[in-house]
C-alpha positions as CSV (number, residue, x, y, z in Angstrom):
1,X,18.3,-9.9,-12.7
2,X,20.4,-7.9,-10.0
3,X,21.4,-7.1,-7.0
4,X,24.6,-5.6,-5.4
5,X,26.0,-5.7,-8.5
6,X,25.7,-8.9,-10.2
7,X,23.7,-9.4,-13.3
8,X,22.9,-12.5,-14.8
9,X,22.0,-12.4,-18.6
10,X,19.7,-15.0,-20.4
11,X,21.6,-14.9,-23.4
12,X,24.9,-15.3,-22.0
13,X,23.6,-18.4,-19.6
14,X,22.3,-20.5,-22.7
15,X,25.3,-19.2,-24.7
16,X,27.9,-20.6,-21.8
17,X,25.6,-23.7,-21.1
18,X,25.1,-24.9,-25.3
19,X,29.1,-23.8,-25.8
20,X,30.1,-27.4,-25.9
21,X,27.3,-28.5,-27.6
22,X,28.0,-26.1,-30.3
23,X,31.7,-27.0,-30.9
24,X,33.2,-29.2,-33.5
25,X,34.1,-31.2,-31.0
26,X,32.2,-34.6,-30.6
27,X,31.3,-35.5,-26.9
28,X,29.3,-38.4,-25.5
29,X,25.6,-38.3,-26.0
30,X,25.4,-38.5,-22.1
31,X,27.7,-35.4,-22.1
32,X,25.3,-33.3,-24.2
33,X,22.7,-34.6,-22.2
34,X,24.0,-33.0,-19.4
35,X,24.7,-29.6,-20.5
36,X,21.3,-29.5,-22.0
37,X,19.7,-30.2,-18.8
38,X,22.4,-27.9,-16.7
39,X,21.2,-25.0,-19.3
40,X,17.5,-25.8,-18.4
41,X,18.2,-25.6,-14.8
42,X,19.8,-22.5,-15.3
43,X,16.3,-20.9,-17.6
44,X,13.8,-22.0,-14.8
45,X,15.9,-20.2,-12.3
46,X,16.1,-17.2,-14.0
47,X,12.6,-17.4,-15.0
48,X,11.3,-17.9,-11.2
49,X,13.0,-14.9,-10.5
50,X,9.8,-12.9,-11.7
51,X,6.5,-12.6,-9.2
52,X,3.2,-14.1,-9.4
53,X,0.1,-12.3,-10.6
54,X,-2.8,-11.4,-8.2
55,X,-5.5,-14.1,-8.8
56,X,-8.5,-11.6,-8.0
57,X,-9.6,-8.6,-9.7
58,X,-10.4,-5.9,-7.3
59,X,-12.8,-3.4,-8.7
60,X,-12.2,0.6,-7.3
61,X,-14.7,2.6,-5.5
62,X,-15.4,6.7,-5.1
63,X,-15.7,6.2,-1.3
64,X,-17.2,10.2,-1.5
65,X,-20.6,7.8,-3.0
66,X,-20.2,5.5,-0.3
67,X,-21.5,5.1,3.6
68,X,-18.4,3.2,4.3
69,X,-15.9,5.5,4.5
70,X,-12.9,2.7,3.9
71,X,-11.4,-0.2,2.7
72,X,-8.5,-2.6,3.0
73,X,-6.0,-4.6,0.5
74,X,-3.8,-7.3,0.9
75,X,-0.7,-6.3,-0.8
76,X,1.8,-9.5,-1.5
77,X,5.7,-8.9,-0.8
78,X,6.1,-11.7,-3.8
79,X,3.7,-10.0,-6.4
80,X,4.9,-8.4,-9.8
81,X,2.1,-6.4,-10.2
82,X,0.5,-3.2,-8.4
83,X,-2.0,-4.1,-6.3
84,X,-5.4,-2.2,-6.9
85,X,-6.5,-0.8,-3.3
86,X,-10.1,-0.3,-4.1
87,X,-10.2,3.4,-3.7
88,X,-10.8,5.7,-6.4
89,X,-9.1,9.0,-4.8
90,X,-10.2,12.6,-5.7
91,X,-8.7,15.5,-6.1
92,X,-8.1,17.7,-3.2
93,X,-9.5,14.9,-0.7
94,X,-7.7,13.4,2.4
95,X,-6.6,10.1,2.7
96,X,-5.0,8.2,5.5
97,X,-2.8,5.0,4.6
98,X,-2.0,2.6,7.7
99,X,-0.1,-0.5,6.8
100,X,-0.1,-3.5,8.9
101,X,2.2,-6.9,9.1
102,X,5.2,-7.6,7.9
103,X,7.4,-9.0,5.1
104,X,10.6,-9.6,3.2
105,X,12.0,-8.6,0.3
106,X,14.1,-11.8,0.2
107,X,16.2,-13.7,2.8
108,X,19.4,-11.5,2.5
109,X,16.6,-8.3,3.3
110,X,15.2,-9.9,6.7
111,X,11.8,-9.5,7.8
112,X,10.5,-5.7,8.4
113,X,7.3,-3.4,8.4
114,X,5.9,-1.6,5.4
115,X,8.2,1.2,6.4
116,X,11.1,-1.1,5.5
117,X,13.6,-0.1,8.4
118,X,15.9,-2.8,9.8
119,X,16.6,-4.4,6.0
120,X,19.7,-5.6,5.1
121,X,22.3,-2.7,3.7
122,X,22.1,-4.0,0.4
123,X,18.3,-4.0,0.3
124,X,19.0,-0.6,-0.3
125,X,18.6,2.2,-3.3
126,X,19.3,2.0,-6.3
127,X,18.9,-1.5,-8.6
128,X,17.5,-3.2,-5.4
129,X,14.7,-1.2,-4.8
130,X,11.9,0.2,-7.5
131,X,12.0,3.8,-6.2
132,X,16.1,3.6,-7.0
133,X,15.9,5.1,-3.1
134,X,14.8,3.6,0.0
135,X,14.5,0.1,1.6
136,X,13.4,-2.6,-0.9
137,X,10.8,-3.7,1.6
138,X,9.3,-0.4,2.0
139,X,5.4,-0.2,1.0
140,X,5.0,2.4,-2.0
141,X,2.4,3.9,-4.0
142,X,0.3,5.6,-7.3
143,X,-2.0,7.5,-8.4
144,X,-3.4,6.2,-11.9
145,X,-1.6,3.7,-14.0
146,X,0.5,6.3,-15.5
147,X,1.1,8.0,-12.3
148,X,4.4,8.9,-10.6
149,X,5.3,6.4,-7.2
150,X,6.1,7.7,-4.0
151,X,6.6,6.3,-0.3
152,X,3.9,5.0,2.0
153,X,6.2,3.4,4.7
154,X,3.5,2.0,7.5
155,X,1.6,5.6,7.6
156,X,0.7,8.3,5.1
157,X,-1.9,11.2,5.0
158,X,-2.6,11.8,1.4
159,X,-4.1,14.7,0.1
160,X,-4.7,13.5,-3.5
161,X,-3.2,15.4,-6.6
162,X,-5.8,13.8,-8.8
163,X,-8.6,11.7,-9.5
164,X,-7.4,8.0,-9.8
165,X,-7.2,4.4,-8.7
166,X,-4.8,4.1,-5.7
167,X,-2.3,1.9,-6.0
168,X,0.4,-0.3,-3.9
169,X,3.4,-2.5,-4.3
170,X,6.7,-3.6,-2.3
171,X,9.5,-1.3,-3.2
172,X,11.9,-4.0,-4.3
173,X,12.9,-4.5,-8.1
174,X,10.3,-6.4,-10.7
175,X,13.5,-8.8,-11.7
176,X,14.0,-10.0,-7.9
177,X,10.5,-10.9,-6.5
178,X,9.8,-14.7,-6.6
179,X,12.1,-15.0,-3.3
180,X,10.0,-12.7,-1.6
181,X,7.7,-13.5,1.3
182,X,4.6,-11.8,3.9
183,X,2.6,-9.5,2.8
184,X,1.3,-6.4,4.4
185,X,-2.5,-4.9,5.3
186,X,-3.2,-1.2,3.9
187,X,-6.3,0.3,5.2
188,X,-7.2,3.3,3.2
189,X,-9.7,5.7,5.1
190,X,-11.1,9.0,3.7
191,X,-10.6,11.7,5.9
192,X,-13.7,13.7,5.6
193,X,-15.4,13.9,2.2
194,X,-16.2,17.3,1.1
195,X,-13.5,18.4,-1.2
196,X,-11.8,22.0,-0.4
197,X,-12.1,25.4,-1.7
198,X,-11.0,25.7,-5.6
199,X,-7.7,27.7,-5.5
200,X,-5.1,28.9,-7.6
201,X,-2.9,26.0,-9.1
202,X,0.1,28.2,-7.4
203,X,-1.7,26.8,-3.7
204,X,-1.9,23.4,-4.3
205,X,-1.7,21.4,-1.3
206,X,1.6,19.8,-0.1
207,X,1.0,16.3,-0.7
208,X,0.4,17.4,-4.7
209,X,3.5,19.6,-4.5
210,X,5.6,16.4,-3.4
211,X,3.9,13.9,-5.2
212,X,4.2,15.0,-8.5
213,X,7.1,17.8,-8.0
214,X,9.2,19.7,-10.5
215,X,12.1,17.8,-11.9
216,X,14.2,20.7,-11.7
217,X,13.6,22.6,-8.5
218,X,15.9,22.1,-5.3
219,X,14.0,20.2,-2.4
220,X,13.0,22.0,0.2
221,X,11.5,20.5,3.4
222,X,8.8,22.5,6.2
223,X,8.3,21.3,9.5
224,X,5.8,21.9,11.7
225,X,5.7,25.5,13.2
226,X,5.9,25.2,17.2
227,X,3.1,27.3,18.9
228,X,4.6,28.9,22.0
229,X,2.0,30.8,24.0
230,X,-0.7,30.2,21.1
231,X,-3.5,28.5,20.3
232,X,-2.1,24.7,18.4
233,X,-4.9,25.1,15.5
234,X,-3.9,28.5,14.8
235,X,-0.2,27.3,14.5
236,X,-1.3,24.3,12.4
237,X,-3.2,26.6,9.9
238,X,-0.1,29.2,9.8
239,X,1.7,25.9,9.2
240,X,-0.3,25.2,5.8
241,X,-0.4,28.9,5.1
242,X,3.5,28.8,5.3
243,X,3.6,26.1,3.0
244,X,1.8,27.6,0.4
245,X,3.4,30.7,-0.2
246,X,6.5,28.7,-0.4
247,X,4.9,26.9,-3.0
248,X,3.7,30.3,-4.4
249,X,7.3,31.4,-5.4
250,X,7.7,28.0,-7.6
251,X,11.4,27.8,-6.8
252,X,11.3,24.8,-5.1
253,X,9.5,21.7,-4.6
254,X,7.8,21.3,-1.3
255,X,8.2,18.5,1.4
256,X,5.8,18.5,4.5
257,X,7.1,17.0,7.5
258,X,5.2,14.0,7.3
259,X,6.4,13.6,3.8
260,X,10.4,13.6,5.3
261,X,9.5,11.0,8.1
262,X,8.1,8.7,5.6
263,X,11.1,8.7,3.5
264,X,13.5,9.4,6.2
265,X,11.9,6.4,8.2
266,X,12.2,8.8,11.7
267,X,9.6,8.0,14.0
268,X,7.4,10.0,15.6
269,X,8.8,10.8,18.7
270,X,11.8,11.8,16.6
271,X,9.9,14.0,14.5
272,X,9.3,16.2,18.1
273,X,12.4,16.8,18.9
274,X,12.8,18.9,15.8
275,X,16.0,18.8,13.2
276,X,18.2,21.6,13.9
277,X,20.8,18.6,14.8
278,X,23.9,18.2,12.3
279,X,22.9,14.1,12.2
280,X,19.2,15.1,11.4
281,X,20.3,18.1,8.4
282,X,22.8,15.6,7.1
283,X,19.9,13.0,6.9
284,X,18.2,15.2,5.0
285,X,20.7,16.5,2.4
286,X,21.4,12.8,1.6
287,X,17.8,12.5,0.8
288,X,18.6,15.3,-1.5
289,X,16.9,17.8,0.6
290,X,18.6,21.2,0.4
291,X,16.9,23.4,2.1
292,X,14.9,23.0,6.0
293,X,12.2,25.7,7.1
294,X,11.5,25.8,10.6
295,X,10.0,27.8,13.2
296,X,7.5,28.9,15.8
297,X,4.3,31.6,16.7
298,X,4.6,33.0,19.8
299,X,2.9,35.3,21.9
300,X,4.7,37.9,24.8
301,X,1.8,40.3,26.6
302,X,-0.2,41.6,23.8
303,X,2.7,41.0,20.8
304,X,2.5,38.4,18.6
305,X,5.8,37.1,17.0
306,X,6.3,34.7,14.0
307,X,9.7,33.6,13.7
308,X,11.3,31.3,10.5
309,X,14.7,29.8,10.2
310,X,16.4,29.1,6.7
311,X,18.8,25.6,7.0
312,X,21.3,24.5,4.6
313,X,21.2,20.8,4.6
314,X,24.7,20.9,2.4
315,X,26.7,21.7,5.2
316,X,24.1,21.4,8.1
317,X,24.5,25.2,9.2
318,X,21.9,27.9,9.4
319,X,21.6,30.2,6.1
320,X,19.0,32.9,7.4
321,X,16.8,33.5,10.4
322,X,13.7,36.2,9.9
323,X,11.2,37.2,12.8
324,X,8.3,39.5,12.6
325,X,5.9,41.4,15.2
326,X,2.4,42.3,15.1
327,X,-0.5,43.3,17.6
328,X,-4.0,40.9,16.5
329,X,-4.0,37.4,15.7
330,X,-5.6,39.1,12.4
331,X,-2.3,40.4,11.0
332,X,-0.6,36.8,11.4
333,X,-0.8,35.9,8.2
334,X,0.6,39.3,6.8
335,X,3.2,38.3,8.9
336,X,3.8,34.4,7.6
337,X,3.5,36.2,3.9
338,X,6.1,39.0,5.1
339,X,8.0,36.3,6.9
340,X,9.0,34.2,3.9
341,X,9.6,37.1,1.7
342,X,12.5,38.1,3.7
343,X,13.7,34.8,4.3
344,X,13.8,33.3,1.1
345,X,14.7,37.2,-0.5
346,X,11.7,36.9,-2.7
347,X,10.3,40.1,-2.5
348,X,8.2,41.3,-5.6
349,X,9.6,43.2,-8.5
């Protein structure tokens, strides 16, 4: 058991409790009485440190073989186990994840969301949480049994990396759960159920990219291009074509935007206001975030412009700015290709 630094050992409680008891020394029967029973007291604690055990059995679903299009699991703050959300997710598909209610991750944590904001400092990272990042009472995630967690918070779109059974659990650490209380309401909703074009594994979509990324690639964040003069589902599609020939290069491993506010815990309306800010590029880089890609498509009389911006999060200054011009909405794409070979100097041999 820990947390904020002290750890309490089983072996070295019965060994400090049975000390007397093990001496040469004779003491009253009373005496060894009472050391017995103090080393007892001392077990049960430890042992109630550990979570209780979901009494149902929840059995998964392909909701792409289903009319009802989603489903909802009560996921227990005081529970050592994942929780099975009923969903069977496929590969390629979109999922949204809303969470609802609150909980605690003990009484030194406080009461928060499934995003886990407002907990106690040391509620979080490393031995107090699960992730080893992040607040202990944040909601998290997998894919499979075997699969890698990752951050829900109170919101996620998921585009699935694989087939598998979704899971959820509090973030807080297996050994400190029995003082745990709430519980929060994931609804899990497929967002449309035809699955997308095949591509090339070098195009996967974001969500896989940061989800089950590369252990040895620098982080590198994209937020939203801004439309200025254009249409927004033109921008949002240049967006996802942005992101994949990033992903293209393989030299770094890909974070959307919603991806950052999830594990950055910024809200929405903070999300707008961009993060060319020092306070918003430190944030990042202490998520260990190097890199931020911004930028916008615009559109002056008949000239099209697509213009990216390169941030180092390391010392929250701007490493490279690129823009390009064309004359049809037809040659934008060139452009977003053209774009990020000049910006991240990956220009083919």
């Amino acid at each position: 058991m820990e947390r904020s630094g002290f750890v309490f050992s089983y072996s070295q409680v019965w060994s400090l409790s049975f000390e007397r008891l093990r001496s040469k020394t004779t003491f009253p029967t009373s005496d060894r009485l009472i050391s017995f029973l103090l080393a007892m007291v001392f077990l049960f604690a430890l042992s109630g440190c550990a979570g209780i055990q979901y009494a149902d059995r929840v059995q998964a679903r392909d909701m792409t073989q289903s009319d009802n299009k989603e489903t909802t699991a009560n996921v227990l703050a005081n529970a050592d186990e994942w929780r099975n959300s009923g969903v069977i997710v496929k590969k390629g598909l979109k999922y949204k994840l809303t969470a609802t209610g609150s909980w605690s991750a003990g009484p030194l944590c406080g009461q928060t969301e499934a995003d886990g904001l407002g907990a106690a400092t040391l509620c979080y990272g490393g031995s107090s949480t699960y992730l080893g990042k992040g607040s202990a009472s944040m909601l998290i995630g997998k894919i499979g049994e075997s699969g890698s967690p990752f951050p829900v918070g109170n919101a996620l779109e998921l585009t699935a990396p694989k087939d598998g059974i979704l899971f959820f659990r509090i973030n807080d650490t297996p050994l400190w759960m029995a003082d745990n209380s709430g519980s929060v309401e994931v609804l899990t909703s497929l967002v449309g159920s035809s699955p997308p074009p095949l591509r090339p594994p070098a195009q996967e979509s974001i969500s896989s990219a940061s989800l089950e990324p590369g252990k040895d690639l620098p982080k590198l964040a994209v937020w939203d291009l801004i439309p200025r003069d254009t249409r927004a589902t033109t921008t949002q599609e240049l967006t996802s074509i942005l992101v994949s020939e990033i992903t293209k290069l393989r030299k770094f491993e890909v974070y959307s935007q919603e991806n950052v506010r999830t594990l950055a815990g910024f809200t929405e309306e903070r999300m707008k206001l961009g993060c060319t800010s020092t306070q918003c590029l430190t944030a990042l880089g202490q998520m260990d975030v190097s890199r931020l890609v911004s930028g916008s498509v615009g559109k002056i009389g008949d000239t099209y412009s697509v213009s990216l911006n390169l941030f180092n999060t390391q010392n929250a200054k701007a490493q490279n700015a690129v823009s390009e011009f064309c004359r049809s909405e037809n040659e934008l794409i060139e452009m977003i290709q053209k774009a990020v070979r000049n910006l991240l100097n990956a220009h083919p041999k």
